[in-house]
Each structure stands twice: as structure tokens, then as C-alpha cells.
C-alpha positions as CSV (number, residue, x, y, z in Angstrom):
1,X,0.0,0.0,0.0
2,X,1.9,2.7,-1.3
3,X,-0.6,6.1,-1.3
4,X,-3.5,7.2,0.6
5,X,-6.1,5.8,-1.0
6,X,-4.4,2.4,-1.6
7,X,-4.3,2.7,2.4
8,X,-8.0,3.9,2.1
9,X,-9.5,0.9,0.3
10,X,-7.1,-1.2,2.3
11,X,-8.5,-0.4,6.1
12,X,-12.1,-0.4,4.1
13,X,-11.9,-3.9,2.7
14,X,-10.5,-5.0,6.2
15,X,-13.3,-3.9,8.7
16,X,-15.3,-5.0,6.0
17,X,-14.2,-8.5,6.3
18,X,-13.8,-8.3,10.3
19,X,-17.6,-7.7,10.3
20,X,-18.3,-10.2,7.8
21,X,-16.7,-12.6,9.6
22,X,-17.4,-11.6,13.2
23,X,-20.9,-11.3,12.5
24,X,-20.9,-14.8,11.4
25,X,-19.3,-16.3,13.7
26,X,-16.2,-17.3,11.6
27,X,-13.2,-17.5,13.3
28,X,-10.7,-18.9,10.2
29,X,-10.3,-15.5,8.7
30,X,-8.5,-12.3,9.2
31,X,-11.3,-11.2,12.5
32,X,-9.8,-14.2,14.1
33,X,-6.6,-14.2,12.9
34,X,-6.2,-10.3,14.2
35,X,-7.8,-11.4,17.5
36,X,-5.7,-14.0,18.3
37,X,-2.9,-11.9,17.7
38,X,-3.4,-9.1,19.1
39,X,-4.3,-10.8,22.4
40,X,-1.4,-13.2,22.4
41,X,1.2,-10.4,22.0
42,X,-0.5,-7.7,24.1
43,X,-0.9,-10.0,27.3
44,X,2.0,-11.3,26.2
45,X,3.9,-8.1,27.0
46,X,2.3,-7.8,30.0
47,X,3.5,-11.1,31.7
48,X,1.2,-13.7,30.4
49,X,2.3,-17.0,30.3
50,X,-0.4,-18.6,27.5
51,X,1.1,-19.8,24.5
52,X,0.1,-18.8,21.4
53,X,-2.2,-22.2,20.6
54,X,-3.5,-22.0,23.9
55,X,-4.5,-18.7,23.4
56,X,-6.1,-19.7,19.9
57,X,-7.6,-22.5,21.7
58,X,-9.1,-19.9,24.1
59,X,-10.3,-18.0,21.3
60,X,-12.0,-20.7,19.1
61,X,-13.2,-23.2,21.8
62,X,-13.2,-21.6,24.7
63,X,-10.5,-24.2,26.8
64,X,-6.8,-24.0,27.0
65,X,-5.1,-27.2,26.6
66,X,-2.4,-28.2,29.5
67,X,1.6,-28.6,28.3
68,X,3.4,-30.6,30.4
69,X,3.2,-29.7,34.1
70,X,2.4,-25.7,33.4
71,X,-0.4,-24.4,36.1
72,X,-2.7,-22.0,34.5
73,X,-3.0,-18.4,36.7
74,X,-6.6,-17.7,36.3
75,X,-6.0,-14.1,35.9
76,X,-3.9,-14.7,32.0
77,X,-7.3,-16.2,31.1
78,X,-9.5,-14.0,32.5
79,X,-7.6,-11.6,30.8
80,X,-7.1,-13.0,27.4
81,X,-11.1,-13.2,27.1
82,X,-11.1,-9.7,28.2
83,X,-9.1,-8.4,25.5
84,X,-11.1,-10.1,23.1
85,X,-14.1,-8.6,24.5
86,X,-11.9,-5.3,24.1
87,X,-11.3,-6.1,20.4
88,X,-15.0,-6.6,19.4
89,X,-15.8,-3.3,21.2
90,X,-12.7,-1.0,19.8
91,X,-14.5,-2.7,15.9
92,X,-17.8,-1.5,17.6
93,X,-16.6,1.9,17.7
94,X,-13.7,2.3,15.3
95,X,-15.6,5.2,13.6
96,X,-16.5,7.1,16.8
97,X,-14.5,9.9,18.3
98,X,-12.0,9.0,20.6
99,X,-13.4,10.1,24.0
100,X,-12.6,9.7,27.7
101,X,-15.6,7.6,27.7
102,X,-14.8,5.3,25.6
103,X,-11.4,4.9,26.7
104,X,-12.8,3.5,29.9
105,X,-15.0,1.4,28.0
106,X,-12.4,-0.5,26.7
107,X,-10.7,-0.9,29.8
108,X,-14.7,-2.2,31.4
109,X,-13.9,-4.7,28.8
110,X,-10.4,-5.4,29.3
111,X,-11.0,-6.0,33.2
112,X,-14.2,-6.4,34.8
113,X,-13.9,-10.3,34.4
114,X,-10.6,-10.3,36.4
115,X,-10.7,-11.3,39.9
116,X,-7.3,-10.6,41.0
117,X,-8.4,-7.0,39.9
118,X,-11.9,-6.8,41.8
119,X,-10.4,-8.2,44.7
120,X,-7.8,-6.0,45.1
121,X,-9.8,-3.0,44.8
122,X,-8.8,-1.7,41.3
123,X,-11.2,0.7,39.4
124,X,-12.5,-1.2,36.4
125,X,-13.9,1.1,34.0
126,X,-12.4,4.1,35.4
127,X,-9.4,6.2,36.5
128,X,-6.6,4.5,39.3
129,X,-7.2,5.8,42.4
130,X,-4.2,4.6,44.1
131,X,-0.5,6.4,42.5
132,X,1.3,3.9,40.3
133,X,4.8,3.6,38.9
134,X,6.3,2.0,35.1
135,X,9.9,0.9,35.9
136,X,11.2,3.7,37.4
137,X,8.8,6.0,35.3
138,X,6.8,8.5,37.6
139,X,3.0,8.4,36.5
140,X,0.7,10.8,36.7
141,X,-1.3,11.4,40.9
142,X,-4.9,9.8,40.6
143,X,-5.9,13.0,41.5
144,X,-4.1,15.1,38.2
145,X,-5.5,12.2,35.7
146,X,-9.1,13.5,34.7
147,X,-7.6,16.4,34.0
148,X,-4.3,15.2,31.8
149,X,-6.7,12.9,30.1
150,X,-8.6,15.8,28.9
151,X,-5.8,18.0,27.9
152,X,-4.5,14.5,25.8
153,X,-7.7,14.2,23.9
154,X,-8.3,18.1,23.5
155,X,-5.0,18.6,21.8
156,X,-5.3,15.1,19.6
157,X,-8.6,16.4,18.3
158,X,-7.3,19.6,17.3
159,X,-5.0,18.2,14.6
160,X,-6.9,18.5,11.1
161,X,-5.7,15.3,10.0
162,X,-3.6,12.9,12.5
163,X,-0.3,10.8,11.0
164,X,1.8,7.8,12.5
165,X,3.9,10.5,14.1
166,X,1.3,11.4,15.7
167,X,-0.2,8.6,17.5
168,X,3.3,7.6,18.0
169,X,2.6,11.1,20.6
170,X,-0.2,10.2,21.8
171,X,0.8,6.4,22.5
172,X,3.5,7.6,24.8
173,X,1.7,10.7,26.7
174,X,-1.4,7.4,27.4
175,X,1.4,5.6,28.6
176,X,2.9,8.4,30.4
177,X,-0.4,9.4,32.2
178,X,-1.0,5.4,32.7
179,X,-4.5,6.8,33.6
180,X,-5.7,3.2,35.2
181,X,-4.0,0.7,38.0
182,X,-3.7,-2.0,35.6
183,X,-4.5,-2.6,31.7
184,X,-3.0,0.9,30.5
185,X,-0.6,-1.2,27.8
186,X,-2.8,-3.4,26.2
187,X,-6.3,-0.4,26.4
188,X,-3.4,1.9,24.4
189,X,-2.1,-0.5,21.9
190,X,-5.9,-0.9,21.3
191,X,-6.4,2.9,20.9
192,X,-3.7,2.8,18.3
193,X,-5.1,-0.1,16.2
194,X,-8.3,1.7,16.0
195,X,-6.7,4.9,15.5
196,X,-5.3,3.9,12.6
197,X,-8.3,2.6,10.8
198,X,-10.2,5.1,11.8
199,X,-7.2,8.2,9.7
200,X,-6.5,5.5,7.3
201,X,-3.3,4.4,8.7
202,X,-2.6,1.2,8.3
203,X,-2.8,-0.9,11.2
204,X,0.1,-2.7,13.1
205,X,0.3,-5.2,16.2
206,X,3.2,-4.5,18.5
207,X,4.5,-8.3,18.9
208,X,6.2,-9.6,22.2
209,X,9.3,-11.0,20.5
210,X,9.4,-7.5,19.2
211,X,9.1,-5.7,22.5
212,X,13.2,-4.5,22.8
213,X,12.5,-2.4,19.8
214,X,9.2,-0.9,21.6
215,X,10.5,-0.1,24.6
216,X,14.2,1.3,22.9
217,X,11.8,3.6,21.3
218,X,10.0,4.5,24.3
219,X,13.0,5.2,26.1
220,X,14.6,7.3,23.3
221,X,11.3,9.5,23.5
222,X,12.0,9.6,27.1
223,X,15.8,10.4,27.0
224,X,15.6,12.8,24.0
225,X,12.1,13.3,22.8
226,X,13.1,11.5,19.6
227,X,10.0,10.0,18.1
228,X,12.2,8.6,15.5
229,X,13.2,5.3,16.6
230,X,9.8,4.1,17.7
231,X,7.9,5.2,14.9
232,X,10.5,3.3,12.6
233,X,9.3,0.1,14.5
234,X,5.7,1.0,13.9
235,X,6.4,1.1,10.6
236,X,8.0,-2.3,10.6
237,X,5.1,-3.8,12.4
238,X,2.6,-2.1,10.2
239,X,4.6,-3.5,7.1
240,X,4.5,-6.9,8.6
241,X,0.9,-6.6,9.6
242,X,0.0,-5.3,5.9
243,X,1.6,-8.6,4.1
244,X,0.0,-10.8,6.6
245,X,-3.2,-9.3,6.1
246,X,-3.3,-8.7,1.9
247,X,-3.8,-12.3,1.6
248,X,-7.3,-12.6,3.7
249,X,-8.5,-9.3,2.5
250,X,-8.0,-9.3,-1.4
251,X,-8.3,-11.8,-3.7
252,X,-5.1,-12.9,-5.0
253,X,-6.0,-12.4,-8.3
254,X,-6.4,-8.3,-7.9
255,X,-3.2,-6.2,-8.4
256,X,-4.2,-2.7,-9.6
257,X,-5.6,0.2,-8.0
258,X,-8.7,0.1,-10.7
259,X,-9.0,-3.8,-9.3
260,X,-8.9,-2.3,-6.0
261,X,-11.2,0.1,-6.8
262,X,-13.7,-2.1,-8.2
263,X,-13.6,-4.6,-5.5
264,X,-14.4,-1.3,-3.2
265,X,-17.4,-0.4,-5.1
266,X,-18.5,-3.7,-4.9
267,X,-18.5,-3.6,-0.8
268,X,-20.0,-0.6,-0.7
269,X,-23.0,-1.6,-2.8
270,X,-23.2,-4.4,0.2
271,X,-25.5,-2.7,3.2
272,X,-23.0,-1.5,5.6
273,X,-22.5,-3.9,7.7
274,X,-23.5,-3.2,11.7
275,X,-21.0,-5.1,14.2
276,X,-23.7,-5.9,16.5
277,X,-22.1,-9.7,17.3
278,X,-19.4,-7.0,19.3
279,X,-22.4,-6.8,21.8
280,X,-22.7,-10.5,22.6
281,X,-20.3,-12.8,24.4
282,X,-17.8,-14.5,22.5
């Protein structure tokens, strides 16, 4: 995808089919695919110890198969069904304004099946009310978060058109604020992914085995405020994301734009498709 409407028609095609596919329940294609990995990597990040079949497994069937003598922590599964929850919603509502509203939504999603959480007295749904620390990272007080929040949306809203750069920005100030006690990683790699389709960006899954080059770029942001380095490895995941997801979205046998075109007008003669399976369970 080399131009902005090649990007355009891209990110179109691809809701297309995650609505298709979500809606009927079909788990084989690129909705599934995306879902699986996007869960894996983000929990991933965070700690999880689920494999990547067992998370699949999770996803299709609903049971994670044992491997050897590994003992399952409640809380990775609990939380693996959470951000598929969080998926369906952020399709829900890729179109809508970003809003402090939704943000917690997400993170509703995210959390409110986690125990570990509710016992331990963690806001689900809304901003930490205890202080919290990244590495060695000073977040923003409970108290000074409704009011950074705003500020963060206010000034991403006010760009005319918004670039990778720029949610590069935003990613970081989210991350900075860390606005909840626990899910702020995997609620703002979810804001990015719908971010993008939403400015025709194309979209990208930051990947565990990837994570050096995430967190180098975080820390050069940090050290310098050189978005450079970390919107190179966007770029790289968003390249890797694209090839993977070509194959699922357009037929094999399309390779011009007026090919690309036409398969577009063909979608759009298609009633626009309503995610409403993102209200159900999985």
C-alpha cells in the first residue's frame, strides 16, 4: 500500500471482512486471525504465560489445553477473554470519536472479568485511584489524571488530519499518564489499532518477540524526545501486519488500484455492515 487511497481501500476492505466474519461467527479468517494476535502479543507483553495455541484454543473453543506440568494463573485467562471482549468493542466503535468515555469502555472490557483486579480494589472502568509507577517512570497522581486525560484528547482532536507520528505522541503521553491501576498497555495498543483505521493508517500489532525495539523507542522519546526510533518500529510492524493481512483481504488475483477500486465499489454496494455480534459474548 503505497498512497493514501491504496491505504484507504485497504483499512475499508478489512473492517469489512472483520464484520463479515465476526458477525458470522467465523473465526478462520482475518477477525480471528487479528484477535488471536493481538491478544497473544499484548498480554504477552504484560506477563502472560499462555502460549500462542492456547490462546487460539481460548479464542476458538473456549478451553486452553495443559503442556506438560504448566499451572494456569486464572487471571492470564481472565484476561485473554477480556481483550477479546476489548477487540470486538474498539470494531464497535472504530468510527466514533475517541473520548474519555470510551477509553474506559475499553478498559470495562479489558478487566471487569478479572478477579485478581476486583479483589484488590482496582477501578475497572475508570481512572486509578491509588498512584502507580512503570519501571522507574513516575505516573501521573490519581488526582491530576481527569484532568491530563482531557488535555491528551483536547489537543489530539485539534490536529486537522492525524499521522503515525502522531499517534506515535499520543501512545506515549497514554502511557505516560498510565491513567488506570492496571490494563494501560494493552487499552493503548488498542487505541492505536483503531486509531489507525479510523485516519486510514494502516494498522500494526506490536509483537512480544518484538518488544526491545518498543520499549528502545520509548526510552529514546523519554531520554531525548526522539520519536524517530519508535515510529520506525511502527512502521515495521505495520509492514509486517500489511503482508500478513493482503492475503485474507484481497483476492489474490487483484493487483491494480482500478482492481482495488472495483472490489471497493463492490463492498459498498453491500449494506453497511452493523457489528452488533461486538455486543454478545464470545
Amino acid at each position: 500500500m503505497e498512497n493514501q487511497e491504496t491505504v484507504g481501500i485497504f483499512n475499508y476492505l478489512l473492517l469489512h471482512r472483520f464484520y463479515i466474519e465476526h458477525r458470522k461467527n467465523d473465526r478462520s479468517g482475518i477477525y480471528g486471525l487479528t484477535q488471536k494476535m493481538m491478544a497473544y502479543n499484548s498480554n504477552k507483553i504484560e506477563g502472560s504465560r499462555l502460549t500462542e495455541d492456547q490462546t487460539a484454543s481460548l479464542f476458538e473453543t473456549g478451553t486452553v489445553n495443559a503442556e506438560g506440568e504448566i499451572i494456569f494463573r486464572a487471571k492470564d485467562i481472565e484476561e485473554m477473554t477480556g481483550h477479546f471482549l476489548m477487540f470486538n468493542e474498539i470494531l464497535k466503535t472504530v468510527n466514533e470519536p475517541l473520548t474519555e468515555k470510551l477509553i474506559k469502555k475499553y478498559h470495562y472490557c479489558l478487566k471487569a472479568g478479572v478477579f485478581e483486579d476486583l479483589a484488590n480494589g482496582y477501578a475497572v472502568g475508570e481512572y486509578k485511584t491509588r498512584a502507580n509507577v512503570v519501571s522507574t517512570i513516575t505516573t501521573a497522581l490519581p488526582e491530576e489524571v481527569p484532568h491530563l486525560m482531557g488535555k491528551l484528547l483536547s489537543e489530539y482532536h485539534s490536529k486537522r488530519e492525524c499521522d503515525l507520528e502522531d499517534l506515535a505522541k499520543f501512545h506515549v503521553q497514554y502511557e505516560t499518564i498510565h491513567p488506570f491501576q492496571d490494563g494501560n498497555g494493552r487499552t493503548g495498543r488498542g487505541i492505536l489499532f483503531k486509531e489507525c483505521l479510523k485516519n486510514n493508517i494502516t494498522p500494526f500489532i506490536i509483537k512480544d518477540i518484538n518488544k526491545a525495539q518498543y520499549y528502545q523507542g520509548l526510552k529514546q522519546v523519554s531520554d531525548k524526545n526522539d520519536y524517530s526510533k519508535l515510529v520506525q518500529y511502527f512502521k515495521e510492524e505495520q509492514k509486517a501486519y500489511l503482508d500478513l493481512a493482503k492475503a485474507f483481504v484481497i483476492p489474490y488475483n487483484i493487483e491494480t488500484i482500478e482492481g482495488l477500486r472495483e472490489l471497493l465499489k463492490s463492498a459498498m454496494k453491500q449494506p453497511r455492515i452493523q457489528c452488533q455480534a461486538a455486543e454478545q459474548e464470545i
